[in-house]
C-alpha atoms as one frame of an Amber mdcrd trajectory, in Angstrom:
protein
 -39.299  -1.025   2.726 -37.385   1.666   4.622 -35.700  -0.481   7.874 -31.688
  -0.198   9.262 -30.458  -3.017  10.527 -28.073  -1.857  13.290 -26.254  -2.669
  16.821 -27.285  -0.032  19.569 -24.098  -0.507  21.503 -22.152   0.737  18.578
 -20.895   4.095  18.552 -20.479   3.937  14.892 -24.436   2.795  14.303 -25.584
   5.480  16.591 -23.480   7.800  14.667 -24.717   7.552  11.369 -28.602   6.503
  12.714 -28.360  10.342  14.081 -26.687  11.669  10.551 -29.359  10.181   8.421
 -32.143  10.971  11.056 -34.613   8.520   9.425 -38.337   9.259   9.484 -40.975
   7.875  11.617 -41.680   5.225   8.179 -38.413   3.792   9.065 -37.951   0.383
  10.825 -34.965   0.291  13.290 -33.741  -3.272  14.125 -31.554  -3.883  16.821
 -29.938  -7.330  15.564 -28.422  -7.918  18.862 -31.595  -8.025  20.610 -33.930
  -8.717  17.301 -31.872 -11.430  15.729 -31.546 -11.566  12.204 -34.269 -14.227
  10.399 -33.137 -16.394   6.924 -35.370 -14.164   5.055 -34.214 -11.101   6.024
 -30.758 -11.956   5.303 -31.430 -13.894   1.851 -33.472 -10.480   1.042 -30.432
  -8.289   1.989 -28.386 -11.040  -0.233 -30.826 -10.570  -3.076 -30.523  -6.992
  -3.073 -26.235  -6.643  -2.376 -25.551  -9.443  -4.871 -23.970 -11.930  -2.326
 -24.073 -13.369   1.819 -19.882 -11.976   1.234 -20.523  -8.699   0.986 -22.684
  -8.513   4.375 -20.194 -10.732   5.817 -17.762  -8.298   8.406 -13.802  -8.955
   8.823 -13.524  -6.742  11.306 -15.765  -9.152  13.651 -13.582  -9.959  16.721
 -14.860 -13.900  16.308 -13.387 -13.852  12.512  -9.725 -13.730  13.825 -10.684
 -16.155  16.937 -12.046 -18.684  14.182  -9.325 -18.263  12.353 -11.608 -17.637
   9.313  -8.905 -15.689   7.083  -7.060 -18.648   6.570 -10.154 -20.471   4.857
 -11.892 -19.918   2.060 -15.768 -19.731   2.872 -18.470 -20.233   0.470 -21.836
 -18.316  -0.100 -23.586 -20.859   2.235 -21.025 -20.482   5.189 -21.260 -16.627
   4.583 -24.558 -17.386   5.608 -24.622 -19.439   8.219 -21.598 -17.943   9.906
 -23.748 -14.366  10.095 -27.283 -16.236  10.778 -25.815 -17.914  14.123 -23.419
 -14.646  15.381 -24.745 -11.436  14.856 -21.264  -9.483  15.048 -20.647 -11.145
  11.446 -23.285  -8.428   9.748 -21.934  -5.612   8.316 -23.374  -2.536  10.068
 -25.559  -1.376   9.459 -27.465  -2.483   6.615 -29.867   0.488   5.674 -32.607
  -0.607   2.817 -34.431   2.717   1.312 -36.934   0.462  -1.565 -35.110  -1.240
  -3.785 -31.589  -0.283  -2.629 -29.479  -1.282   0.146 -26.306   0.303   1.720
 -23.699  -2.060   3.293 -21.046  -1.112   6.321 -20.438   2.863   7.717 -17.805
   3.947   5.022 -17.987   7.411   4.211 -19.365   6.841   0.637 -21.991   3.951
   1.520 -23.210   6.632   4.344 -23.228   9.727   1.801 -24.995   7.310  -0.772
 -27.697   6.670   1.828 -28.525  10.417   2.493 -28.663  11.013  -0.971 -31.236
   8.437  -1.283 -33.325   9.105   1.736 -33.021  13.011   0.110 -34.989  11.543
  -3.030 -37.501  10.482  -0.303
């Protein structure tokens, strides 16, 4: 599976979409107008270990909720990202086997590497 999850009204996703300059094999969601299904995200679970590490703090809604001050579990990691889009990391890039979490200079470089393999 080659796809990126991403958000096309984000500077950031648009960005790094143009860096890696995927191939025509590649699958570009848009999760804001594409939601998210359960099995996508329990696949992108299954391959990053956890719903927590997909989850974003930086979501506007995460202060609004309040969520800091609680202490969610795997389930509510879940659900919270399932029912608002803004709670995925982005974007999720899956090259195979491997997946890349969030737009941090290393996750990105890790990507290209990958898609270099290609």
């Amino acid at each position: 599976m080659r796809k990126i999850y991403h958000l096309s009204s984000c500077s950031t996703c648009k960005r790094i979409i143009k860096e890696l300059n995927p191939d025509a094999g590649f699958i570009l969601q848009d999760i804001k107008t594409e939601k998210i299904t359960e099995e996508q995200l329990n696949l992108m679970a299954g391959l990053s270990g956890s719903y927590e590490s997909l989850f974003s703090r930086r979501a506007i809604k995460y202060k609004e909720l309040n969520l800091k001050e609680k202490n969610l579990s795997e389930e509510e990691y879940k659900n919270y990202i399932l029912n608002e889009y803004t709670f995925l990391k982005r974007p999720v890039i899956i090259i195979g086997k491997k997946i890349f979490v969030g737009n941090s200079k290393k996750v990105v470089e890790s990507a290209e590497k990958e898609l270099q393999k290609k």
